[in-house]
C-alpha positions as CSV (number, residue, x, y, z in Angstrom):
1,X,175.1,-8.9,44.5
2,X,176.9,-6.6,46.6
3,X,177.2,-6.4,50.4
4,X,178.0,-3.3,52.2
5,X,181.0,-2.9,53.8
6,X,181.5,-1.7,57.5
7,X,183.8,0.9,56.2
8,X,180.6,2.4,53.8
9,X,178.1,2.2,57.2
10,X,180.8,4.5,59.1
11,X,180.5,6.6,55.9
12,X,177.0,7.0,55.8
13,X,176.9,7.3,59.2
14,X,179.3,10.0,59.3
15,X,177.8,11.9,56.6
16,X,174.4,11.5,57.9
17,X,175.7,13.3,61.5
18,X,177.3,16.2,59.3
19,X,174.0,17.0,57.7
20,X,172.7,18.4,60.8
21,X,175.9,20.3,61.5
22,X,174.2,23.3,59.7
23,X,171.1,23.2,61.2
24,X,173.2,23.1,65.0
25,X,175.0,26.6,64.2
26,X,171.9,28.1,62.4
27,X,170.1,27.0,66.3
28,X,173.1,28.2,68.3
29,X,173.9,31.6,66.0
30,X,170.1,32.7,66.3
31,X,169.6,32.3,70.1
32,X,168.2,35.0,72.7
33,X,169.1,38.6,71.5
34,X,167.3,41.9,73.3
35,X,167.8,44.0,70.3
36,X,165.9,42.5,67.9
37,X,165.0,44.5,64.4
38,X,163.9,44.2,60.5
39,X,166.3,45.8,58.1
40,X,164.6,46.5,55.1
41,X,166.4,47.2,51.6
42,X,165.5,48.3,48.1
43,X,167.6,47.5,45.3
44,X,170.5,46.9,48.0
45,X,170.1,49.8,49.9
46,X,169.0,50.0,53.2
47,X,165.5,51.9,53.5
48,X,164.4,51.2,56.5
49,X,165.5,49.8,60.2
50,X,162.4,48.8,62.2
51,X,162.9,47.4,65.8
52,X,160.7,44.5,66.6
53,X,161.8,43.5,70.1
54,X,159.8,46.0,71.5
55,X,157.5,47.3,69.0
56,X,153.7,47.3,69.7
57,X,150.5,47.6,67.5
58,X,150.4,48.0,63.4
59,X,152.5,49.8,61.2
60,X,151.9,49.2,57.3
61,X,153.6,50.6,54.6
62,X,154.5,50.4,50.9
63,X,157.6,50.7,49.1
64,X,157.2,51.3,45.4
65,X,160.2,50.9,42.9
66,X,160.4,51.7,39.1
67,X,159.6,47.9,38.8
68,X,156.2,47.9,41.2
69,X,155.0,48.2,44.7
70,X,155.1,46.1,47.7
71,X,153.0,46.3,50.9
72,X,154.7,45.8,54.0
73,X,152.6,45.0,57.5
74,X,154.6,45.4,60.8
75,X,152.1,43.7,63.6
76,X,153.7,43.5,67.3
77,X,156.9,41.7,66.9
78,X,156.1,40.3,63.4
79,X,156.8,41.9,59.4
80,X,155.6,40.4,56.4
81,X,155.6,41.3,53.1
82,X,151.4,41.0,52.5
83,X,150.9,42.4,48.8
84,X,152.9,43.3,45.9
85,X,152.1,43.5,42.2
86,X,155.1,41.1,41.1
87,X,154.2,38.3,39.0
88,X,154.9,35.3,40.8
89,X,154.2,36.6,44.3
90,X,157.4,34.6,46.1
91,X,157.8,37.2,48.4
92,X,154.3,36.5,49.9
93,X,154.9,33.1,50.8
94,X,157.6,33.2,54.2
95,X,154.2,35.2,55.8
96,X,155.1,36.8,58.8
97,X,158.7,36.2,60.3
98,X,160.4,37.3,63.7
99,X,163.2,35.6,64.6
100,X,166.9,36.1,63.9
101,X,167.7,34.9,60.3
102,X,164.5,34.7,58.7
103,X,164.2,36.9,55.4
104,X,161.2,37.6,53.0
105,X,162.6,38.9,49.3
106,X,160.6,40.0,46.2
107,X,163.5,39.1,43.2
108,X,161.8,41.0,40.5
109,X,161.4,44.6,42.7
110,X,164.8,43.5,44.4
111,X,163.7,44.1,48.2
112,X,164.5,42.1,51.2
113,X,163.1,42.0,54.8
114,X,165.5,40.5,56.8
115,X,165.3,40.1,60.4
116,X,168.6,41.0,62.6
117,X,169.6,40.9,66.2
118,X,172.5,41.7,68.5
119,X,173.2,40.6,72.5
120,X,173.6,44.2,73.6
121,X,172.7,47.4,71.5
122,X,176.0,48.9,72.3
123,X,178.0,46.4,71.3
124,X,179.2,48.7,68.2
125,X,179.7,51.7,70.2
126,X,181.8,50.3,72.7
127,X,185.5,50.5,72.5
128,X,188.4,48.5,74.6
129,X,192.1,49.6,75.2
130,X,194.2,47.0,76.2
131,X,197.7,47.7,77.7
């Protein structure tokens, strides 16, 4: 029989702690933005930029590819993929998703819903000289 160690509890212990390291920065990376939107791309390129932060009522619409079709429903601040013909209907299953992060992808009609933010919508067009 074999007794455990202190050195193997401080292990254990240790390793336990780093398990929720990734879960801390996914927290802390997808805090408060005011420019929130859902970047939508077909077969790896982008189709369509949809702001959610601010968007109000229903917007459906479908994307079809040579592969098949996919039905995408934009409700308030929410987007979910809600039909598609693709056999194992994956892409169906994240439902509706709003916050920084979260992604909905159909694999066989390679599409992906992926929901993006940024702290100030001018963050890109603002430059900085330093002397």
């Amino acid at each position: 029989m074999k007794i455990i160690k202190k050195l193997d509890i401080i292990v254990i212990s240790l390793l336990f702690i780093a398990s929720f390291i990734p879960h801390g920065i996914f927290w802390m990376t997808s805090g408060d933005s005011n420019y929130v939107y859902a970047k939508v791309t077909v077969e790896g390129k982008e189709y369509k930029n949809i702001r959610l932060d601010n968007h109000k009522g229903e917007e459906v619409f479908n994307i079809k590819t040579s592969k098949g079709y996919n039905m995408i429903k934009v409700v308030d601040n929410k987007i979910a993929i809600v039909e598609a013909d693709c056999p194992d209907k994956i892409c169906l299953k994240p439902g509706y998703i709003s916050k920084v992060g979260e992604t909905a992808v159909c694999l066989p009609h390679k599409i992906v819903v992926e929901i993006k933010g940024r702290a100030n919508i001018d963050d890109e067009e603002t430059d900085f000289i330093s002397g």
